[in-house]
C-alpha positions as CSV (number, residue, x, y, z in Angstrom):
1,X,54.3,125.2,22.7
2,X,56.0,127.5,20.0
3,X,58.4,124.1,18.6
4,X,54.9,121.9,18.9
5,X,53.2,124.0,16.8
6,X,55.7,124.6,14.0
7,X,55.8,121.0,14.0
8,X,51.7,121.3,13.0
9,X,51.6,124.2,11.0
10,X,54.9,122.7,8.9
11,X,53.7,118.6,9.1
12,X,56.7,117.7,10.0
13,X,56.2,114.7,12.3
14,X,59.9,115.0,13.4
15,X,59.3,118.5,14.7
16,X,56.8,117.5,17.1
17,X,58.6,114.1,18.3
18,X,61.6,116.6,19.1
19,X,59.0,119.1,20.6
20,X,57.1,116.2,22.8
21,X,60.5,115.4,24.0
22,X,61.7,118.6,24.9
23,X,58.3,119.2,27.1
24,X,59.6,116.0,28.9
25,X,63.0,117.3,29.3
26,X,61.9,120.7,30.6
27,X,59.4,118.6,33.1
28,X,61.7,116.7,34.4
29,X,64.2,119.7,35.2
30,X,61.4,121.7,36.6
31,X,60.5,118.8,38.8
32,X,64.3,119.0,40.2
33,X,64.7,123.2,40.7
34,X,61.1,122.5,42.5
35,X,62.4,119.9,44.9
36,X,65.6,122.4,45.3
37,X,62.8,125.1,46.0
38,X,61.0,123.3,48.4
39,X,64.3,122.2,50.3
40,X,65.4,126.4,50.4
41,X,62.1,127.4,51.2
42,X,60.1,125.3,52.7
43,X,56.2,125.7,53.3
44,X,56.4,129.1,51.7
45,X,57.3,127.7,48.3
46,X,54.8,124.7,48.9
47,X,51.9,127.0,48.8
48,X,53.3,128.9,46.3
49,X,53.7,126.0,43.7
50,X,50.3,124.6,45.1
51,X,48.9,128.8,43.7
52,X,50.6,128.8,40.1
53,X,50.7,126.4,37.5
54,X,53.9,125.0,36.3
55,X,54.2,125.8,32.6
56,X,50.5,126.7,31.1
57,X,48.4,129.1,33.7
58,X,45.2,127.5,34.8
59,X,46.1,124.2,32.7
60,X,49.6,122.6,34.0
């Protein structure tokens, strides 16, 4: 969020390409520890990511 606005506040279209694309990046890795997480934990960690949003509470 921090890298996407500097890329605003600075109007530097680059900046937010690079910032959009490291969101994507950092998805796609949580997406992996989470299958990991479900695979250790089971159930418990279901309901747990099913509680708390992934990056942004109450948004995503």
């Amino acid at each position: 969020m921090v890298c996407l606005g500097f890329g605003v506040v600075t109007n530097s279209p680059l900046r937010m390409l690079l910032a959009a694309l490291l969101a994507l990046v950092l998805d796609k890795k949580v997406d992996k520890e989470e299958s990991l997480l479900v695979a250790l934990h089971g159930e418990a960690y279901e309901s747990y990511r099913e509680a708390v949003a992934k990056f942004v509470p109450r948004f995503y």
